[in-house]
C-alpha positions as CSV (number, residue, x, y, z in Angstrom):
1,X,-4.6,27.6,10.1
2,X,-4.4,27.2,14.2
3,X,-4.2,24.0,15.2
4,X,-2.5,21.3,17.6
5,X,0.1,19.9,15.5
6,X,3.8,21.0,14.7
7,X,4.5,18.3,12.1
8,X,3.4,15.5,9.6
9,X,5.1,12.5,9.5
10,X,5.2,10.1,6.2
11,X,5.3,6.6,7.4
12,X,6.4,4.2,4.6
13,X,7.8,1.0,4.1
14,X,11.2,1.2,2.7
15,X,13.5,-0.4,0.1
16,X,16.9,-0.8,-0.7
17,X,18.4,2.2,-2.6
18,X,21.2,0.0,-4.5
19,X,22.6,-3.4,-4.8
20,X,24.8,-3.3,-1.4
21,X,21.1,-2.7,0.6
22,X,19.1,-5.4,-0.6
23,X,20.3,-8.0,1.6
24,X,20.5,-5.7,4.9
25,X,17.1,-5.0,3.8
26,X,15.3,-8.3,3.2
27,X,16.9,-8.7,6.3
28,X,15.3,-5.9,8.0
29,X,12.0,-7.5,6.5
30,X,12.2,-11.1,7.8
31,X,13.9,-10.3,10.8
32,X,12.7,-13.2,13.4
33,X,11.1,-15.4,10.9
34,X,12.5,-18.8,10.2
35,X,13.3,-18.0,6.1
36,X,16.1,-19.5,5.0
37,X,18.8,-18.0,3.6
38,X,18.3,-19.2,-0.1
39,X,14.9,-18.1,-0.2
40,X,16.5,-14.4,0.6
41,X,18.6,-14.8,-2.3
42,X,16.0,-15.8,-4.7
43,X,13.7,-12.9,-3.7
44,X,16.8,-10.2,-3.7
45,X,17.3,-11.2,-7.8
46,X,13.9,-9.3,-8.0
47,X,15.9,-6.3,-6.8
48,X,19.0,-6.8,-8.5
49,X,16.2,-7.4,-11.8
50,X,16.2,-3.7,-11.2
51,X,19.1,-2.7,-10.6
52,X,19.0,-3.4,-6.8
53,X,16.9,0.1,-6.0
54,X,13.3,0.0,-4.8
55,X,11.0,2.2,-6.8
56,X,9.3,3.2,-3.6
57,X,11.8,5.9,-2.4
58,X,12.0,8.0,-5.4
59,X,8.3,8.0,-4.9
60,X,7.8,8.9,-1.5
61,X,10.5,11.8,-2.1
62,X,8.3,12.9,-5.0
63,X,4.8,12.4,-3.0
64,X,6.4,14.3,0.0
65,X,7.5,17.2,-2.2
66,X,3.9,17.8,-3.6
67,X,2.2,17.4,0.2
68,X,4.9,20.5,1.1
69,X,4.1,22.5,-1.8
70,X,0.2,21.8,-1.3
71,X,0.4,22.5,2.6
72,X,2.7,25.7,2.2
73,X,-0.3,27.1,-0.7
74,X,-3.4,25.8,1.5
75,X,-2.3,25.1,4.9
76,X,-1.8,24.1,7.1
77,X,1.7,25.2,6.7
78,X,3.9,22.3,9.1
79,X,7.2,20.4,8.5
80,X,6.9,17.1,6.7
81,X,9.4,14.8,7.9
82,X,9.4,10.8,6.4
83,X,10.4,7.8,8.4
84,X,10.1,3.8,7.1
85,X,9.5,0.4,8.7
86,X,12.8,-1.2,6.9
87,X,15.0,1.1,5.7
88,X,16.6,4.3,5.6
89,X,15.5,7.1,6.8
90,X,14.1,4.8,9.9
91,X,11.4,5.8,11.8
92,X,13.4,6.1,15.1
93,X,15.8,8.3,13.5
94,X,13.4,10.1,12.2
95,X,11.0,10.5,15.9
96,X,14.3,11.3,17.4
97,X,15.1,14.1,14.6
98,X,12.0,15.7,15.7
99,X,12.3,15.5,18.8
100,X,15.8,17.4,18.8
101,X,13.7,19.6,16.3
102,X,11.0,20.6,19.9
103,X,8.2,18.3,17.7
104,X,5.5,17.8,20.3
105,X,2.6,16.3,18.4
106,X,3.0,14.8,15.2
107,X,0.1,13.8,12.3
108,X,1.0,10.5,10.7
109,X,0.2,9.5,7.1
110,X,1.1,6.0,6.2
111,X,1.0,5.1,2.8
112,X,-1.8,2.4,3.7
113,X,-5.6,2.8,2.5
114,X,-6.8,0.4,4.2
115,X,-7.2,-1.6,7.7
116,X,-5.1,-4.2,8.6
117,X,-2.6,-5.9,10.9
118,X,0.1,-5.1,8.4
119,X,-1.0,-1.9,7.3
120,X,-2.5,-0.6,10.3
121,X,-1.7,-1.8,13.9
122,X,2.1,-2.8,13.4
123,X,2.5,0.9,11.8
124,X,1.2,1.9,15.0
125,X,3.7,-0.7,16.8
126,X,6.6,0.6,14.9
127,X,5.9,4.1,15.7
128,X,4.9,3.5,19.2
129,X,8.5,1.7,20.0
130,X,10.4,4.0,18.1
131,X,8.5,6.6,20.8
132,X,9.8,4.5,23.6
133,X,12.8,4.5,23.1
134,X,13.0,8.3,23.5
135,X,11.1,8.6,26.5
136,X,10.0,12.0,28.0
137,X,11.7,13.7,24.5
138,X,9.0,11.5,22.2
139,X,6.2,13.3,20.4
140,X,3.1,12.2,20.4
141,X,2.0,11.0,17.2
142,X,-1.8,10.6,15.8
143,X,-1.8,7.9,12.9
144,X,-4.5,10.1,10.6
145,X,-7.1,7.3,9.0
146,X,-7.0,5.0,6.7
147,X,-8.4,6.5,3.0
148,X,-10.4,3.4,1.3
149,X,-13.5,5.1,0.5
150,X,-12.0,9.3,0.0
151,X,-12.9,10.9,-3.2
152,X,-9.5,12.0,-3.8
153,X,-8.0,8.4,-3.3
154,X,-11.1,6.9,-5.7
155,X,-11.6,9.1,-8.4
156,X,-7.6,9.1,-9.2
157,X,-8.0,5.7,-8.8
158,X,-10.9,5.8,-11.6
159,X,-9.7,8.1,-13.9
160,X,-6.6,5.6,-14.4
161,X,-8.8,2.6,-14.7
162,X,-10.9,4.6,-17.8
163,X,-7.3,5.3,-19.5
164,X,-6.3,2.0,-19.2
165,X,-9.8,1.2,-20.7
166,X,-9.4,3.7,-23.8
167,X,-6.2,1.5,-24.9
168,X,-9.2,-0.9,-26.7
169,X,-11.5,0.1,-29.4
170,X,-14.2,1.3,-28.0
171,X,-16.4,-1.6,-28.7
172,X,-14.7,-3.4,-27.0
173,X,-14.7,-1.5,-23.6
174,X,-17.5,-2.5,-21.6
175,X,-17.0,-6.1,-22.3
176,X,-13.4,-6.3,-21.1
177,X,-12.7,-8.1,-17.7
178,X,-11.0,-6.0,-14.8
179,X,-9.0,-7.4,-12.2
180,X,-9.1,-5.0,-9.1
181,X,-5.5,-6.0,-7.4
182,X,-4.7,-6.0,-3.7
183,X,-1.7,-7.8,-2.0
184,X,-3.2,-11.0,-0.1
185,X,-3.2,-12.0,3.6
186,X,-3.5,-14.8,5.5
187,X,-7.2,-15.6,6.3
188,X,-6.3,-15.5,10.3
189,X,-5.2,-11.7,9.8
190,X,-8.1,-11.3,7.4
191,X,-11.0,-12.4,9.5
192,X,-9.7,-10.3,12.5
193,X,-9.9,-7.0,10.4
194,X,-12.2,-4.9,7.9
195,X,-9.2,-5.5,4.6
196,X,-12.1,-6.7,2.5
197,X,-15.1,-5.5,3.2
198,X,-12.7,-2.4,2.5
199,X,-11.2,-3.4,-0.6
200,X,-14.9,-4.4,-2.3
201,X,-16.0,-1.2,-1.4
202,X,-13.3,0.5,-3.1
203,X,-13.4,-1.7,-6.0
204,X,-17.0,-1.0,-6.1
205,X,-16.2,2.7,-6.2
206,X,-13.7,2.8,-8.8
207,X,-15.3,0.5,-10.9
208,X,-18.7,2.3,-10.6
209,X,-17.0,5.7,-11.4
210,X,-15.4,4.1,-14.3
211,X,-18.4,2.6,-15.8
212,X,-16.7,-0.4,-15.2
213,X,-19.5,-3.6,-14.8
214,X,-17.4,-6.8,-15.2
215,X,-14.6,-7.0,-12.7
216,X,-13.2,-8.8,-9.6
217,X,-11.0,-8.7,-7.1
218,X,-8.0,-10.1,-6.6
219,X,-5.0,-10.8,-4.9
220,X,-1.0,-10.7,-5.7
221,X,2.2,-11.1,-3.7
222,X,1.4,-13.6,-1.2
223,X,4.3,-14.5,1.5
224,X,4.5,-17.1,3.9
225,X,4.7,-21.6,3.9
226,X,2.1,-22.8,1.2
227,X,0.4,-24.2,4.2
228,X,-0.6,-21.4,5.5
229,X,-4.3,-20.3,3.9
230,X,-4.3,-16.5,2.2
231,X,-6.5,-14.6,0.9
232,X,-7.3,-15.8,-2.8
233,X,-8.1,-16.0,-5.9
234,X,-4.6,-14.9,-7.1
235,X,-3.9,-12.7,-10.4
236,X,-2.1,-15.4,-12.7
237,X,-5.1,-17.6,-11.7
238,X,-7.5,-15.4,-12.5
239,X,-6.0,-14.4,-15.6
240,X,-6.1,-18.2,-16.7
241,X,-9.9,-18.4,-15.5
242,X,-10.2,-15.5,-18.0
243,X,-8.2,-17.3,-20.8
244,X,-10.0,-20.3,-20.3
245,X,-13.5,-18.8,-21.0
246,X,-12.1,-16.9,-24.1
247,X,-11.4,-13.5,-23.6
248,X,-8.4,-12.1,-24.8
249,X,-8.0,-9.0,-23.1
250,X,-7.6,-7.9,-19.5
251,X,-7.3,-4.5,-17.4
252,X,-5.1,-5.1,-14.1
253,X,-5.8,-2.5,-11.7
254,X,-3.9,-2.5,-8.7
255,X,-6.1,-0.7,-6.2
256,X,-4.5,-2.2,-3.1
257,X,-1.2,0.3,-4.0
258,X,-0.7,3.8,-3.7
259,X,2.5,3.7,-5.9
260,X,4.5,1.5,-8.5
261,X,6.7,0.0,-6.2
262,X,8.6,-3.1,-6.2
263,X,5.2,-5.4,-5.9
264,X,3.1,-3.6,-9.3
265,X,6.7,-3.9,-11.2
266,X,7.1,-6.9,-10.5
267,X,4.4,-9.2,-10.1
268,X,2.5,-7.3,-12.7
269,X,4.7,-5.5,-15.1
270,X,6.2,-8.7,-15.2
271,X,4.7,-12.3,-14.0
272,X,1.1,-11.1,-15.2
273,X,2.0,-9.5,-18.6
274,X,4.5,-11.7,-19.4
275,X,1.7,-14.3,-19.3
276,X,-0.9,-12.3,-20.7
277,X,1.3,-12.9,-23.5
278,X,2.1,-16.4,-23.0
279,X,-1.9,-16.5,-23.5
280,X,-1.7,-14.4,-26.7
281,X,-3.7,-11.9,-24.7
282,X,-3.8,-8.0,-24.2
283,X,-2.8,-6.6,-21.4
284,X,-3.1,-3.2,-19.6
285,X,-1.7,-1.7,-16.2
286,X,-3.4,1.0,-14.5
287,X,-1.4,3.4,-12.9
288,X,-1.6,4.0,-9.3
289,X,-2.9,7.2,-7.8
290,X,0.8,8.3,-6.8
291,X,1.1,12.1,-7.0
292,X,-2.2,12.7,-8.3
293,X,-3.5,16.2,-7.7
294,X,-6.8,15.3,-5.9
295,X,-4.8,12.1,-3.9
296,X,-2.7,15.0,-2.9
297,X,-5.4,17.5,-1.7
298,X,-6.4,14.4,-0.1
299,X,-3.9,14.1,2.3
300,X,-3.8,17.8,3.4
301,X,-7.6,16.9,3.9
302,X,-7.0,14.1,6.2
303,X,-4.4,16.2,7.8
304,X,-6.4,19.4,8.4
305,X,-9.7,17.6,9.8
306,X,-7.4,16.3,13.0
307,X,-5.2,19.6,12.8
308,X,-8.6,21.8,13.6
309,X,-10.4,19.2,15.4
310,X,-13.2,19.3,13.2
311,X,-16.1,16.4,13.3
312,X,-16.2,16.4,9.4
313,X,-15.2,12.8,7.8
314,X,-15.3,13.1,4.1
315,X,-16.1,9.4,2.4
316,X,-18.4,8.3,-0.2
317,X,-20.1,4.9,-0.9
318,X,-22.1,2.6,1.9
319,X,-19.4,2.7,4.2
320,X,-18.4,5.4,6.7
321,X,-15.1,7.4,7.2
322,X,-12.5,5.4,9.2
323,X,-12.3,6.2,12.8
324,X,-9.5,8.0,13.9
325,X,-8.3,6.5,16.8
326,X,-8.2,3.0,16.8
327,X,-9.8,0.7,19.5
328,X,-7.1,-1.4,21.3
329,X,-8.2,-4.7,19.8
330,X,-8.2,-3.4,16.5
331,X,-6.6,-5.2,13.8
332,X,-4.4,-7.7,15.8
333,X,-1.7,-9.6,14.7
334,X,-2.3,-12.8,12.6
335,X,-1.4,-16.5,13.9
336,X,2.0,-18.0,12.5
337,X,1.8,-21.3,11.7
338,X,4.6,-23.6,14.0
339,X,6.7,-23.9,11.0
340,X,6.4,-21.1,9.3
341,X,9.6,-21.6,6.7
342,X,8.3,-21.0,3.3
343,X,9.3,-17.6,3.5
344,X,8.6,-14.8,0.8
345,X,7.0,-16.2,-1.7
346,X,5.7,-19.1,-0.6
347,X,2.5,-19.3,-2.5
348,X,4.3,-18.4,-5.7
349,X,8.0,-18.5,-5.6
350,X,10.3,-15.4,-4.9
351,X,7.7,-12.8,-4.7
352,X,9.6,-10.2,-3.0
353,X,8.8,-8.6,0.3
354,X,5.3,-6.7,0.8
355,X,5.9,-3.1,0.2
356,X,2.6,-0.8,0.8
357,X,0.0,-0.1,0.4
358,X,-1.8,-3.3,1.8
């Protein structure tokens, strides 16, 4: 397949890969934020909770191994190299690898599905200084668009949410709640961006695919001073709301996340099951689309359309295909409030670090 790229680049997050990189890490993370120290320490347990290894590598190592095996059977057949935000392998490591490698243009995937300041633009940021910093020898690298509304991210996405459904009798089914989960904001990065009007139609899509007619969306893993306004309601609330008007059963569907990183084990394999059963009620995960055949396909999709040049956007629902270059007020970054010293977690206590997708 002819076309005007040499490469893909993965563009992730990072983690820590064992005990001895959570703190380098974290600090990575909060690097010119006023968090203090303690505050580090109570979010690094979460690691350590797991034995001080994100989730997140493994995962991108196992997502970048299927893209290579589906671009070397389908095409079209280029390199994948992987580069993160925080941690190792870092994404100027990685642009200067390919440019020793003679890379000249570069398709970027980042584990994000949707737009944002956080998930978008400061990608862009990262790669762009990470490109400066080799001048004349940097590639030039196309961030490929964000995937909220592709079939292969939503029917994944729905063919989880009717396994989790399938757990309960199937009496049972159409009556239980769903919580569609997304990682919050603040409102000022919100209301600059299209993050919800992005996530409803997703939710929309899943749930609609699923049969699913009760649900809602909501949010997990806020960060930031409690004074600072994000985007709400949040999970454990929610999950009371549900307790509180006598249902006894509830689907958690993180839709917001690619993968079970840090964030899903944590906040929901843990802080919202462990209350579910506090609450005496069931509880059910969906899985995330990780390695999914069609999410997959997907991605060598979003690949080849650029890669050939072709004017074809595949998206479903009301909402049209993400544009591929975006404008240069698009998404910017979100006001900080003066005093901005809650640090991670400030909404609910030592949630750790955002890891994507956001």
């Amino acid at each position: 397949m002819a076309g005007i790229y040499d490469a893909v680049l993965l563009v992730s997050f990072g983690g820590p890969d064992g005990p001895d990189d959570v703190m380098p890490f974290l600090e990575n993370v909060l690097r010119g934020r006023n968090v203090p120290r303690e505050r580090m320490l109570e979010v690094a347990e979460h690691y350590h909770h797991f034995g001080g290894r994100s989730p997140i590598n493994a995962q991108n190592v196992a997502l970048i191994e299927a893209l290579r095996k589906e671009l070397a059977a389908h095409g079209p057949d280029l390199p994948v190299y992987w580069g993160n935000r925080n941690w190792h392998p870092l994404l100027a490591d990685t642009l200067r690898e390919m440019a020793d490698n003679g890379i000249k243009r570069v398709a970027a995937f980042v584990t994000s599905a949707y737009s944002s300041y956080s998930g978008c633009r400061q990608y862009r940021e990262n790669i762009a200084a990470a490109c400066a910093s080799l001048g004349d020898r940097a590639p030039r690298v196309d961030k490929l668009r964000v995937f909220f509304n592709h079939p292969g991210f939503v029917g994944p996405m729905a063919a989880n949410l009717s396994r989790s459904l399938a757990a309960f009798p199937a009496d049972q089914r159409a009556a239980t709640p769903v919580l569609f989960t997304a990682h919050s904001i603040p409102l000022s990065m919100a209301e600059s961006c299209r993050y919800l009007a992005q996530l409803r139609e997703a939710c929309r899509l899943v749930a609609t695919e699923a049969g699913v007619t009760t649900w809602e969306l909501v949010f997990q893993s806020r960060s930031g001073p409690p004074t600072q306004p994000w985007l709400e309601p949040d999970v454990c609330d929610s999950i009371r709301a549900l307790h509180a008007d006598g249902h006894d059963r509830v689907v958690v569907a993180p839709i917001g996340f690619i993968s079970d990183h840090m964030e899903v084990l944590y906040d929901l394999d843990t802080e919202a099951a462990d209350l579910c059963q506090s609450l005496g009620m069931k509880f059910q995960r969906t899985a995330t689309v990780g390695t999914a055949p069609a999410f997959v396909t997907m991605i060598r999709d979003l690949i080849a359309e650029r890669h050939t040049e072709s004017t074809e956007r595949l998206a479903v629902g009301d909402l049209p295909a993400s544009h591929d270059v975006c404008p240069l007020d698009c998404c910017p970054a979100p006001q900080r409030p003066a005093a901005a010293t809650g640090g991670p977690g400030g909404g609910r206590p030592g949630s750790p670090p955002a890891e994507p997708s956001r």
